[in-house]
N, C-alpha and C positions, 0 to 999 in steps of 0.2 A: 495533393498527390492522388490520381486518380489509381485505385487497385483492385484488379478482379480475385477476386478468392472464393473459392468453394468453400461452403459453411452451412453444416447440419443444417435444414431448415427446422425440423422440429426442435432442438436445444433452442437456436435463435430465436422460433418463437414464443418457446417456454418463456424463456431471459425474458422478452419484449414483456410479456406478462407478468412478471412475477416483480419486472423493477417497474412495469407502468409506463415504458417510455414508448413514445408517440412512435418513435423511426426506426428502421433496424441499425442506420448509423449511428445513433444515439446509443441504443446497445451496446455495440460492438465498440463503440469509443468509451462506456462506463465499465466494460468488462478489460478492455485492456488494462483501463486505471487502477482497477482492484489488483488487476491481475500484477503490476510493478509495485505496485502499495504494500502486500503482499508479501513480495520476493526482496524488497527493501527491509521489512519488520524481519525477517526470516534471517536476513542477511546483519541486522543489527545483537541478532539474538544471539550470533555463532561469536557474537563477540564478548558473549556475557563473561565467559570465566578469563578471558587474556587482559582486560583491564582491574590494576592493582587500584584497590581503595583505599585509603587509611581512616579507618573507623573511629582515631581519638582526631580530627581535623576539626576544627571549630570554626566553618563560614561563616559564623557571626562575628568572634572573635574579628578577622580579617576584614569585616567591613567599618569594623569602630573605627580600626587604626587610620582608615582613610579624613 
């Protein structure tokens, strides 16, 4: 999918540098991935305290019985 976007040249060139990559696509396609990698970790963290653990559960216990 071909897309025109206006993009800081000097960040983009930073980024090109600083990750080593040959293209500006290359870039701009390794920054998106971080950038959803990211907002995923972030989005897994908001769920630390709403999942119940039970601290005496014994996964070992559960695998003998099989």
């Amino acid at each position: 999918m071909a897309t025109n976007l206006r993009i800081n040249p000097t960040l983009l060139d930073e980024a090109q540098k600083i990750g080593g990559f040959r293209t500006k696509r290359e870039t701009v396609d390794h920054a998106l991935d971080e950038f959803i990698k990211r907002h995923k970790r972030l989005q897994l963290l908001a769920l630390e305290d709403q999942i119940e653990y039970f601290p005496d559960y014994d996964y070992k216990a559960e695998r003998q019985k099989r």
